[in-house]
N, C-alpha and C positions, 0 to 999 in steps of 0.2 A: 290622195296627195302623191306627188311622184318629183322627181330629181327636176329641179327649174332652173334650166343654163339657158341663157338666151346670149346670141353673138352679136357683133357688129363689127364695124374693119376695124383692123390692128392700131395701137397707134405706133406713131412713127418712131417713138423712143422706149418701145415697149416690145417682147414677144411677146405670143399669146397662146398660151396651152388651153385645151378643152380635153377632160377629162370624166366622161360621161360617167354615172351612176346606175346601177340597176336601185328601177323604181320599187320593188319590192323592200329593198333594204332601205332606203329612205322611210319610204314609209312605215314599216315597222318599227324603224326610233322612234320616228314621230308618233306613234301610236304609244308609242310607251312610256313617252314621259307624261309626268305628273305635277301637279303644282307643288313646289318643295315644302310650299306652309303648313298643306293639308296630309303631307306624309308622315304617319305612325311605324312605330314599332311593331312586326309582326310576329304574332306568335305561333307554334308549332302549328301545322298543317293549315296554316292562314294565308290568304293572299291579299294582294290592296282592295279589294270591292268589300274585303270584311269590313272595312275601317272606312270608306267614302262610299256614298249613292248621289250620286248627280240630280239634283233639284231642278235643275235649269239651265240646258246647254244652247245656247244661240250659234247656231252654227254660220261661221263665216262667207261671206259672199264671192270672197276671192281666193282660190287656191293657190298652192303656193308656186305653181306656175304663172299666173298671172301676177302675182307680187314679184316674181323675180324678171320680169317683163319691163314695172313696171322701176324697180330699182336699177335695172340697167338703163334706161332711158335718161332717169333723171340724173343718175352719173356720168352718163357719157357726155349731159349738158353742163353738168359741173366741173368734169374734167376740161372742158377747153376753155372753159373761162379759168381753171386754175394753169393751163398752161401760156394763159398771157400773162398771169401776174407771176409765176416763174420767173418771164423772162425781165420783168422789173427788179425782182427781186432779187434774182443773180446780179443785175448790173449794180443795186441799192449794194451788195456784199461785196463787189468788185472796188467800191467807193470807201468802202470801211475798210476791208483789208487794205487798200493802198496798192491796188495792182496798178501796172501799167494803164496807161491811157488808151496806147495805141498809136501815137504822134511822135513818139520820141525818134528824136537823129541821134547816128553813129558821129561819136566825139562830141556830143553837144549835154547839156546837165538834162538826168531821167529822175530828178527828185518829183515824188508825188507827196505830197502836203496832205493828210487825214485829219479834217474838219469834222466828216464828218464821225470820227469815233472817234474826239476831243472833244465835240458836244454830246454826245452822249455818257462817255465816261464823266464830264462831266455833272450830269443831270442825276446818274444812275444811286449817288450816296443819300442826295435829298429822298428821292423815293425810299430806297431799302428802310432809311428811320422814318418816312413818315408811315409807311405801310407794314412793314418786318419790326420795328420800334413798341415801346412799352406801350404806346396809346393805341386804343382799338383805333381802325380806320370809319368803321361803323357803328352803328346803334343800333340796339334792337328797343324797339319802342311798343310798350302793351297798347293792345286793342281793346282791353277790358276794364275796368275797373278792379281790383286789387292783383293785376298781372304785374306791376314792375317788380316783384322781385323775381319772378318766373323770367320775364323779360332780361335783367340783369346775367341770371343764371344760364339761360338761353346763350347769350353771348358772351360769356366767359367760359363755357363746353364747347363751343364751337370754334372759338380760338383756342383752344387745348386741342382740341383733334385738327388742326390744319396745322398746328406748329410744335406740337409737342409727342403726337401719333403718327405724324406726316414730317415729312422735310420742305412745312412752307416757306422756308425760307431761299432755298434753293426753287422751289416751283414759279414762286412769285419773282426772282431775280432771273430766270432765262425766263421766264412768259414777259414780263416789261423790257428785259434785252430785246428780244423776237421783234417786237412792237416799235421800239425804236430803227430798231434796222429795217425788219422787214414788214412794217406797215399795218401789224395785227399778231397778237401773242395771245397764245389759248390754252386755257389753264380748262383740266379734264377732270369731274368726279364719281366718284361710283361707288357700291356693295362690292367686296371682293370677297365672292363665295369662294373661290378656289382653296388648293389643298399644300399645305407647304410638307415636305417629304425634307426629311434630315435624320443621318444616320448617328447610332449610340453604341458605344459599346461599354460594357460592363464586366467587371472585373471581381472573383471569390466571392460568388452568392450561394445563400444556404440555398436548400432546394423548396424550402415556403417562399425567398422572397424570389427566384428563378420563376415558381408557379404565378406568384403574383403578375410578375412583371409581363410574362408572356398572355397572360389575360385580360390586361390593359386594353382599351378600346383604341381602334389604330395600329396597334403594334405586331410586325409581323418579324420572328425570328430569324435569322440569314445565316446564323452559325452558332452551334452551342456548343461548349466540351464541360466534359466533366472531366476532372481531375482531384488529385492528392491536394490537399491546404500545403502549404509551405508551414514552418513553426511561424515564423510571425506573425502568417494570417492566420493560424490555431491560436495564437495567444490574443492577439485583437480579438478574435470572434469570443475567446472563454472573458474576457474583462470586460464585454461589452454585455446590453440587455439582450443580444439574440442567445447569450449562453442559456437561458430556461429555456429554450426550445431545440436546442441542442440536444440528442440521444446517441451517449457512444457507444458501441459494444467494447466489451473488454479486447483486445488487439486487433481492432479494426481503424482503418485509419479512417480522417475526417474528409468528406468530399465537398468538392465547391465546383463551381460551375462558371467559364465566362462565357457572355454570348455579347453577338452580333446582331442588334436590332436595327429595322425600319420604322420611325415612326410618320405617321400620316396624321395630320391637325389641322383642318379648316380653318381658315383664315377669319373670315364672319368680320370684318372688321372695314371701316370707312376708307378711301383711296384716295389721295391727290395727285398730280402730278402735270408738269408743264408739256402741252403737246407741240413741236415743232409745227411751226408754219404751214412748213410745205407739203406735211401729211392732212390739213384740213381740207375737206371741199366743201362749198356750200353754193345754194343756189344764188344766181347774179344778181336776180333782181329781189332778195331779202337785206330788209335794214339790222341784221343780226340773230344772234339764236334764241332771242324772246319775240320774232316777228310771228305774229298771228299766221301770217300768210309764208310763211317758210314751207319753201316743197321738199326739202332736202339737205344736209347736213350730215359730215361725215368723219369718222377718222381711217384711216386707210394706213396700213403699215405692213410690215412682215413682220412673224414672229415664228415660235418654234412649233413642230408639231404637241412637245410636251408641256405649253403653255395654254394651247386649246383644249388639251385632254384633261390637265388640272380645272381647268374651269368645266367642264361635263362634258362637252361633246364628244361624238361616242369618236373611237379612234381610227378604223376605218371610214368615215368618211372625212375625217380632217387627210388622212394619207392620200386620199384620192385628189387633193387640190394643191399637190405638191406645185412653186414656182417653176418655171423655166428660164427664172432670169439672175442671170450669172454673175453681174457688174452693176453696180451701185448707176441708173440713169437719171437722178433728179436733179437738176440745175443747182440747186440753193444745199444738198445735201451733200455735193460732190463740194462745194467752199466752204464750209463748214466746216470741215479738215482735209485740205487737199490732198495732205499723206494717207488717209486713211482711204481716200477715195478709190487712190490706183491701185488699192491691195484688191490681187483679186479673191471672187467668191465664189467658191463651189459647193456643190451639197455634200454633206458633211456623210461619212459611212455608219452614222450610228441614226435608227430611221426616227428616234424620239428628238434630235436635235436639227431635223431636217425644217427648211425654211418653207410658210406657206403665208401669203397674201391674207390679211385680214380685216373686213370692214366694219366696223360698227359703227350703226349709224341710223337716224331719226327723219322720216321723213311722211308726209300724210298722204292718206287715200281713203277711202270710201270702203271699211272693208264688211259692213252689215250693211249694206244698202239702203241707207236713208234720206242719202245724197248729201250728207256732210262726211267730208274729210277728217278722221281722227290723228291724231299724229302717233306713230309704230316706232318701237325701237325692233332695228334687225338686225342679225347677226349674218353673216355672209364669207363666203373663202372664196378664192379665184383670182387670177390676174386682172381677167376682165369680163368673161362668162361666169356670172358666179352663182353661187351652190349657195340656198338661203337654209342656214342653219336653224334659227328659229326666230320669232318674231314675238312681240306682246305691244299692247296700248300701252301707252308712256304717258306720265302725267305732264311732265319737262323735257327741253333739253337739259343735259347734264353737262354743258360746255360754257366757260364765260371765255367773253370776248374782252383784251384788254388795247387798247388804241390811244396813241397820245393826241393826235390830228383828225376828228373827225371827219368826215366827208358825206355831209346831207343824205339822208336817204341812202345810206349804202352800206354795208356791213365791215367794207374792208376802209379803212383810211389812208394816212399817208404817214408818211417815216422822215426821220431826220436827213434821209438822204433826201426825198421829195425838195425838204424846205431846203438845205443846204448845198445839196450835191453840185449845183452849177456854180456856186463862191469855189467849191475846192477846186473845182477844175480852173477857172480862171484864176484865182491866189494860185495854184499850182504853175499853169504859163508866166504869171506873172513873176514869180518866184526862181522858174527856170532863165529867165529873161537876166534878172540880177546877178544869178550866180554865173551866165555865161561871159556877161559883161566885165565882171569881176577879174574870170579865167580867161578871157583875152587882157586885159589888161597887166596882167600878172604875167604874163607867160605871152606874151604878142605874137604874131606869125613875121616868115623870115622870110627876104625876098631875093634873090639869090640870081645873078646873070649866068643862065645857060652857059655851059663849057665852061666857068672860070673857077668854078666853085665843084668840089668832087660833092655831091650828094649825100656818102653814106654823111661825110662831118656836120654837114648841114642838120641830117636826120639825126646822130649820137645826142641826148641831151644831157651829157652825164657832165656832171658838175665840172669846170674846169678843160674840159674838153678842147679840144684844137679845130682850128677851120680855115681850113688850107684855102687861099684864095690867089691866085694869079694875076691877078691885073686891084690895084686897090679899088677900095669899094666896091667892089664887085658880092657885097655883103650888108644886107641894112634890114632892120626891124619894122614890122606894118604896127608903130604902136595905134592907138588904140583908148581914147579917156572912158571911166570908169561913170556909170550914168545909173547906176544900186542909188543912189540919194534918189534921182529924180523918179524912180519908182514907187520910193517907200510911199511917200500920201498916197497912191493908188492901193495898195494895200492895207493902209488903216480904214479907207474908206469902204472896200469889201470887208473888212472887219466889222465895221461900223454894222453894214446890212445885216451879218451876219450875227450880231448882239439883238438888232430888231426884228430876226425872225426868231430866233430862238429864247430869247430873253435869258442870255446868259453874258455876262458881262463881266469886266474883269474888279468894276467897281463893286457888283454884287457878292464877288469872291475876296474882296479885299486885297487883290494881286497888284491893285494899278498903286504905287505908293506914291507918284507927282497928283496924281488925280486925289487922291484925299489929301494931302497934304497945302495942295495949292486951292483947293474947294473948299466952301462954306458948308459947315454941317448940314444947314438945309438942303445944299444943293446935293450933296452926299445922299441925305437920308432918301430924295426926290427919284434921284439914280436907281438906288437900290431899290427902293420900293416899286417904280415901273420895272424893273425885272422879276422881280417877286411876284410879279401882277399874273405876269407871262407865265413863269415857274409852276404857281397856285394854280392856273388855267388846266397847265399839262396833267397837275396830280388832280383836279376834282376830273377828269376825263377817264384817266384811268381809275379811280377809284368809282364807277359806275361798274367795270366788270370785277373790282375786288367784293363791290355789294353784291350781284350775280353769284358769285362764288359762296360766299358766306349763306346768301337766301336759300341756294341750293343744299350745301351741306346740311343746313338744318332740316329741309324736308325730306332729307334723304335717310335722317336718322331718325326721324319722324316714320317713315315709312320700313324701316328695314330693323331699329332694334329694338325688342322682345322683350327687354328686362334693364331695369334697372341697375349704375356703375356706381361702383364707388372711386373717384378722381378728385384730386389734388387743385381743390382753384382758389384764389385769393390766399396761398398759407391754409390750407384748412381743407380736411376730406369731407365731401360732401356728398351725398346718394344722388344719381343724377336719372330723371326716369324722361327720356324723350316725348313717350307716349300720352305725355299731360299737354304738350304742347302741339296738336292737332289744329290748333284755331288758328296757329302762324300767332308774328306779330308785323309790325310795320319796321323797317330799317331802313334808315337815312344814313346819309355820307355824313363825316365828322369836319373832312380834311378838304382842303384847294380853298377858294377864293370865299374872301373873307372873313377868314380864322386867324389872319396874321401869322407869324413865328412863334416859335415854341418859346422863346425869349419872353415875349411881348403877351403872349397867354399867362405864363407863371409872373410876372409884375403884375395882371390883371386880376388874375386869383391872390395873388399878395393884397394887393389893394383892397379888394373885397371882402378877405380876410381882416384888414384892418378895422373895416366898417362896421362888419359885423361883432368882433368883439365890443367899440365904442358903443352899439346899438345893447350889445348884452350887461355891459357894464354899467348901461344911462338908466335901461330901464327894464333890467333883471330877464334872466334868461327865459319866462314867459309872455314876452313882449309879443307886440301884435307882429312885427318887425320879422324878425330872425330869431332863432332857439339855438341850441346846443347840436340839435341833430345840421342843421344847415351849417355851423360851421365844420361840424366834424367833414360833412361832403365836401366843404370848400378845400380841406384840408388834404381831405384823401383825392382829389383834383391836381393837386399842388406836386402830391406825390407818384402817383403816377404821368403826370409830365416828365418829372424829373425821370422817369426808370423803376420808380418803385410802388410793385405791382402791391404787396403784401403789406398794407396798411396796417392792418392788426399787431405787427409786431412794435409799432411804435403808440399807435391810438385804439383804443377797444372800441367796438362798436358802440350803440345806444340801446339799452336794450328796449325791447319794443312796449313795455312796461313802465315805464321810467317817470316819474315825475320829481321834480324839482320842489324841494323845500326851502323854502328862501330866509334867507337870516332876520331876528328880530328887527327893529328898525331899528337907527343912532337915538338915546336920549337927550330930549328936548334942552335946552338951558337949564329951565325953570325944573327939570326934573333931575338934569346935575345938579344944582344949587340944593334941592332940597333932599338928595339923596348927601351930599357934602354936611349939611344940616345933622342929618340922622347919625351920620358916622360922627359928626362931634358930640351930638348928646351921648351916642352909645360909647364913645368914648370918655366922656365926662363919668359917667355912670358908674362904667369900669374902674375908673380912676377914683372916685369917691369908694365905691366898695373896698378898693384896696386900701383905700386911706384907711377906711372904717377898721379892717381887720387889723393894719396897722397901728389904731388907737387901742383895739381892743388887746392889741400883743401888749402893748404897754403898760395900759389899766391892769393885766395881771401879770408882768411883773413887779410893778407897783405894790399891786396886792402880795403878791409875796414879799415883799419885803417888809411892807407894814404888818404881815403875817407874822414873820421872822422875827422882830421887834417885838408884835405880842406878846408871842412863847417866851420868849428874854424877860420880858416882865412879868408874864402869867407866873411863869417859875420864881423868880425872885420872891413875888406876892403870896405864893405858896408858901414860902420858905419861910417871911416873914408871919404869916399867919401861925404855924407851926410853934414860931419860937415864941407868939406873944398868949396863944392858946393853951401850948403843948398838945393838940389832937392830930393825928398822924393825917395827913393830904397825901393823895395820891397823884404827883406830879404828871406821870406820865400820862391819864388819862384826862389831865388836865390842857394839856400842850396837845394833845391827840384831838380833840376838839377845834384847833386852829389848823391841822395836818390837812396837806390837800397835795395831788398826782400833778406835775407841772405837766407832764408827757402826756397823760390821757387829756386833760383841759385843752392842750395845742390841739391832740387829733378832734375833740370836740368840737375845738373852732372851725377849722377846716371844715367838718363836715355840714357843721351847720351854717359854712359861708356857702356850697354847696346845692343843699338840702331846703326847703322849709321846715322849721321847727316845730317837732310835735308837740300837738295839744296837751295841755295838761288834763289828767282825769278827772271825770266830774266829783265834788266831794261826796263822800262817804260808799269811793267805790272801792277802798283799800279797807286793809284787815284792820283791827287794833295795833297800836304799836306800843312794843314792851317799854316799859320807861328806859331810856340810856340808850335807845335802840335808834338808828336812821333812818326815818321814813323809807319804805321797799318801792321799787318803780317796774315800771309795766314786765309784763315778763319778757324775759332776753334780756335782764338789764336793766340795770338803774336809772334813774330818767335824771339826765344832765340838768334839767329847765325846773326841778321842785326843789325848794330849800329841805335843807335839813332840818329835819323835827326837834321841839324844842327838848327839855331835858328834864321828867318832873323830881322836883326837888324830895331832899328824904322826909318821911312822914303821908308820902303819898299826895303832895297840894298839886294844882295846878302847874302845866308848865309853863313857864316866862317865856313870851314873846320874842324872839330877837327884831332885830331893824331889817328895813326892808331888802329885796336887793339892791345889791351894789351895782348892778350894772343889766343892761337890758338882752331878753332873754336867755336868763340865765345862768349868762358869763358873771363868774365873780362874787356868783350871790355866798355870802359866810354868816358864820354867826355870831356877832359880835355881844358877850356879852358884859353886865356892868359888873363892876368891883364887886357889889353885892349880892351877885349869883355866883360868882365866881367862889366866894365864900362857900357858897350852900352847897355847891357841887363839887368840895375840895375832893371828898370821901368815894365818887362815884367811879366804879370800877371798869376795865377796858373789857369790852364783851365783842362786838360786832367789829370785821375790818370795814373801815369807809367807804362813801357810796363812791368814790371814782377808783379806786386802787387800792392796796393795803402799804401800809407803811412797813419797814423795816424791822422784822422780829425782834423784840426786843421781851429779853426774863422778866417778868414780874416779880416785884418785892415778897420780900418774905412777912408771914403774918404777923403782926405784932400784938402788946399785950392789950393793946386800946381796943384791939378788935374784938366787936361783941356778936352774938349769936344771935341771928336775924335779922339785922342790918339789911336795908334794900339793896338787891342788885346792885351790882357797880361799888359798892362803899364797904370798905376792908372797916 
């Protein structure tokens, strides 16, 4: 391989340096670069062949003499067909800035009229929101079955790195300027391996973190001091965590250290950026930079020598292709800012900031001999013998092309000056035409007889002025009528053209207020929409090269990153790993004809939105119809129209899980009615229980009071017995027999309103019971539900039956006995307290003399 400059004649708005190489040193870089993928780390006494062995080298058919043979060639075909459209393109910039024409007379109006960058500024806000705006421009659409959300994911990283890593917003606003003015705007992307260099300084480091810092990967030290701490930075450094690693000697002071660092950090990261017009070549006969048949494609520019050394090449041979050209010579780059044009350029005395010619650029040939063409990306320096730095098989171009006006089969199109540029010039004459009309008529010419009239007064125009004349009359006005009316309909009617090539109208901007006012909403909406027709046209045209751009990006992160990000899309961090999406997907345009206004969309999602609720609400959100998950999309539709990317913060997702449990059904009539049935009985029920308990509160107070009454007479009956006997009665345990707990009977009711009532025990499952004594009930307690036992009379007889109970289950049952048991058990003595409660202590009588020895139980 050896240094490849090949010549041809100068051009004419060019020098041309040649700058030979020795082939040695060429080839020796060339020998020694490596593929960056396949580079390890090396370790002591190691060199690269420890770590690579070449399996399979196909050695190239053409050397890089011959490739730089063959890039001259096809550049030198590109350049002339780039400097015909130069000279379009300067005159396309001459029409936007508003330059002269070239026809204007001295004293006569030099108004130039700018049509056409009025329709442009124009046009420029619709694009920025339909393209730079919250709605993607495009789609990414899976090729697979369960890709869309890869798909989805796809396309919302790829709008993150062109607008949020990138300044797409500014790339896409001068590549669509470019295009409107000058007939083709090209947006550029790439890996940016290079090295960004930025300098640090640091300030009171211990000497662990000074060690650290200086061992940092990149970091190369440019100044260090050591010095005394100041007390303040002694006192920070003792109150902070570096104090444990602090060791002071007893009167030694504390040392710190500032230093001056370089650090060096590869860039590794995606590129965009809008390439001016006038630096693209491309071959004539390609329909753009996805043509099969493309020989050639290039960007060409100057840059610095220390912008080719950060990207690798070695630095002797970028210094060797230093320009020799001193003044800015490009038609379209010298109006682009005129002021800055005339600035002159010299090479600069520092040799890293010196300027040198740089092409990159893609273009095919044959380079293993198979007799097909691959397409190369090369790299190249020189004016115009150039030095081919290095080259590689390229899977793309890495350029999109953006064009409002296409032109069949051609790569380059046409501009707003193309459609418009001949109304400005004629609205401009025609314009100049009114305003002169105007200024003679206003200001008329004077006609003046030789010799009588002194001239200078003739020439003074100053207000008031004197005009000496000799002979009268000798003084008269050429007036002059004023004919601006009879022009204007010529220039509504270039207007008029002018609305139907561009499709911008004053109707469609709402400017004209006689025209909506005096027009029928239809004929309005009619208006506007054939402009909109035209508008739509312009944006699906350029958003062919916005899909180019996006297609690219993706395959470029596809091909160049390593590992997996963590990035910020929809509200939410997500891991984002390129490397899954190797199969591609398919992407279509969103935007231009046939999608209507962004208006007329959000009504349409409104509408849909309605439908789809009425569908969920008719026939529950499992319906054959629509679910839950398709309104949520209609939804989050709706919101990013409006601007709003981050759904999540107003509607949760769906999650992928999800099923819907739908409510019982409404009850029938017949099962109102008959649940309305149940609640009356159950409330009748209720209502009788309480009744019940109600009767039963009553029944014992009753009973107490007929209780109460007894004792009144048991005692009297006592009394009476006593006095017609004389044998002593035991009153109290007389009356005690009738005694019952009102308190414990209530809690009894209660519980047994409650409760079911326990069984009674089977008989003869209780002990003997003493005579005088109360039947005993189950253990834990007396049993509420068994009468009192009866009471055997003295002598040992039988005991007397009482009457049944009083009342059912138990409530109320007493012992009611006759006049002549009451007799027989006057004598019977109080032993047991009662089975619900005890009664009120009460002394027992004293013995008297009637009382005999052996008496039964209970009887004094």
């Amino acid at each position: 391989m050896s240094d490849a400059v090949a010549q041809f004649p100068p051009d004419p708005l060019t020098a041309v340096s040649s700058m030979p190489l020795p082939e040695d040193r060429m080839r020796a870089w060339r020998a020694g670069q490596r593929d960056p993928a396949l580079q390890l780390p090396l370790g002591p006494g190691q060199d690269q062949d420890d770590h690579e062995q070449v399996i399979i080298d196909v050695r190239p058919r053409l050397d890089d003499d011959e490739i730089a043979s063959l890039l001259n060639q096809v550049f030198r075909e590109a350049k002339i067909y780039d400097d015909r459209l130069q000279i379009a393109r300067a005159a396309a910039f001459r029409l936007y800035n508003g330059e002269p024409m070239g026809d204007e007379e001295p004293g006569r109006s030099s108004i130039v009229l700018t049509e056409v960058r009025d329709s442009i500024t124009a046009v420029m806000p619709t694009m920025m929101r339909v393209f730079a705006g919250a709605e993607h421009p495009v789609e990414f659409l899976p090729r697979a079955d369960g890709d869309d959300d890869a798909a989805r994911q796809a396309q919302d990283y790829v709008q993150h790195v062109c607008f949020t890593e990138n300044d797409g917003w500014r790339a896409l606003h001068d590549a669509i300027t470019d295009a409107f003015q000058l007939k083709v705007g090209w947006l550029k992307w790439w890996w940016d391996f290079g090295v960004n260099v930025k300098t640090e300084h640091y300030f009171g480091l211990l000497d662990t973190q000074m060690q650290a810092l200086i061992n940092e990967p990149g970091v190369k030290a440019m100044r260090v001091v050591r010095r005394k701490a100041t007390p303040s930075e002694q006192a920070g450094i003792m109150s902070s965590p570096e104090s444990q690693v602090v060791q002071l000697r007893p009167g030694q002071p504390m040392l710190v250290f500032d230093a001056q660092i370089t650090r060096k950090s590869p860039r590794n990261r995606p590129r965009l950026m809008a390439v001016p017009s006038e630096q693209i070549l491309i071959d004539s006969d390609s329909s753009g930079p996805n043509d099969p048949c493309l020989k050639f494609i290039g960007h060409w520019r100057i840059v610095t020598v220390s912008d080719l050394i950060a990207l690798g090449f070695p630095r002797d041979l970028v210094e060797s292709r230093i320009t020799q050209l001193q003044q800015q010579t490009n038609r379209v780059t010298r109006r682009r800012d005129r002021l800055a044009a005339i600035v002159p350029r010299g090479q600069s005395n520092d040799p890293s900031m010196r300027r040198v010619r740089y092409l990159h650029c893609w273009m095919r040939f044959d380079i293993d001999g198979d007799g097909i063409a691959e397409l190369h990306e090369v790299h190249a320096i020189g004016d115009y013998g150039f030095l081919v730095l290095a080259h590689s098989p390229a899977s793309r171009v890495q350029l999109a092309r953006v064009c409002p006006f296409m032109v069949p089969h051609r790569a380059i199109g046409e501009s707003f000056a193309d459609r418009v540029g001949d109304l400005q010039r004629a609205m401009t004459r025609v314009f100049r035409s009114i305003l002169d009309s105007l200024s003679e008529s206003i200001h008329p010419r004077t006609v003046i007889h030789e010799g009588q009239v002194p001239v200078d007064d003739v020439l003074n125009t100053e207000m008031g002025a004197v005009i000496r004349e000799r002979t009268p009359n000798s003084v008269r006005e050429l007036t002059k009528p004023f004919v601006g009316p009879a022009a204007l309909p010529l220039l509504e009617a270039l207007g008029t053209i002018k609305e139907g090539r561009t499709g911008i109208t004053k109707a469609s901007q709402g400017l004209n207020a006689d025209v909506l006012q005096s027009t029928t909403a239809v004929a309005v909406a009619a208006s506007v929409t054939s402009a909109q027709d035209r508008l739509e046209l312009i944006v699906r045209t350029v958003a062919e090269g916005i899909r180019d751009l996006y297609e690219g990006m993706l395959a470029l992160m596809c091909e160049h990153q390593d590992r997996a990000r963590v990035v910020l899309l929809r509200g939410k961090w997500t891991p984002v790993d390129p490397r899954a999406w190797m199969s591609g997907f398919n992407i279509i345009v969103k935007v231009g004809v046939g999608r209507g206004t962004l208006n007329e969309r959000i009504q349409v999602l409104g509408a849909i939105a309605a439908q789809q609720k009425e569908a969920i609400q008719t026939m529950g959100p499992s319906n054959p119809v629509c679910g839950l998950g398709q309104l949520r999309n209609t939804i989050s539709d709706m919101a990013n129209a409006a601007g709003i990317m981050d759904v999540g913060r107003y509607f949760n997702p769906l999650p992928t899980n999800f099923q819907y449990n739908p409510p019982a059904p409404p009850p029938s009539s017949d099962m109102i009615i008959a649940q309305a049935e149940a609640s009356k009985v159950s409330a009748d029920a209720q209502g009788k229980a309480a009744q019940d308990i109600t009767d039963r509160l009553e029944a014992l107070l009753n009973d107490d009071r007929l209780r109460d009454e007894g004792k009144v007479k048991a005692a009297l009956e006592a009394i009476d017995l006593m006095g017609k006997y004389g044998r002593p009665v035991d009153v109290v345990a007389l009356t005690r027999l009738l005694d019952r707990n009102p308190a414990s009977d209530a809690m009894r009711l209660a519980k047994q309103a409650a409760t079911p009532p326990v069984p009674a025990p089977p008989a003869g499952a209780g002990g003997a019971v003493p005579p005088g004594q109360p039947a005993a009930g189950p253990p834990g307690g007396p049993n509420p539900g068994a009468p009192p036992a009866a009471v055997s009379p003295p002598g040992g007889g039988q005991p007397a039956a009482g009457p049944p109970p009083s009342a059912p289950g138990g409530l109320g049952q007493r012992l009611f006995l006759p006049p002549a048991l009451i007799t027989a058990l006057a004598a019977a003595n109080r032993s047991t307290p009662p089975a619900l409660a005890p009664p009120m202590p009460m002394r027992p009588p004293a013995p008297t003399p009637l009382s005999r020895p052996g008496a039964a139980p209970g009887f004094q």
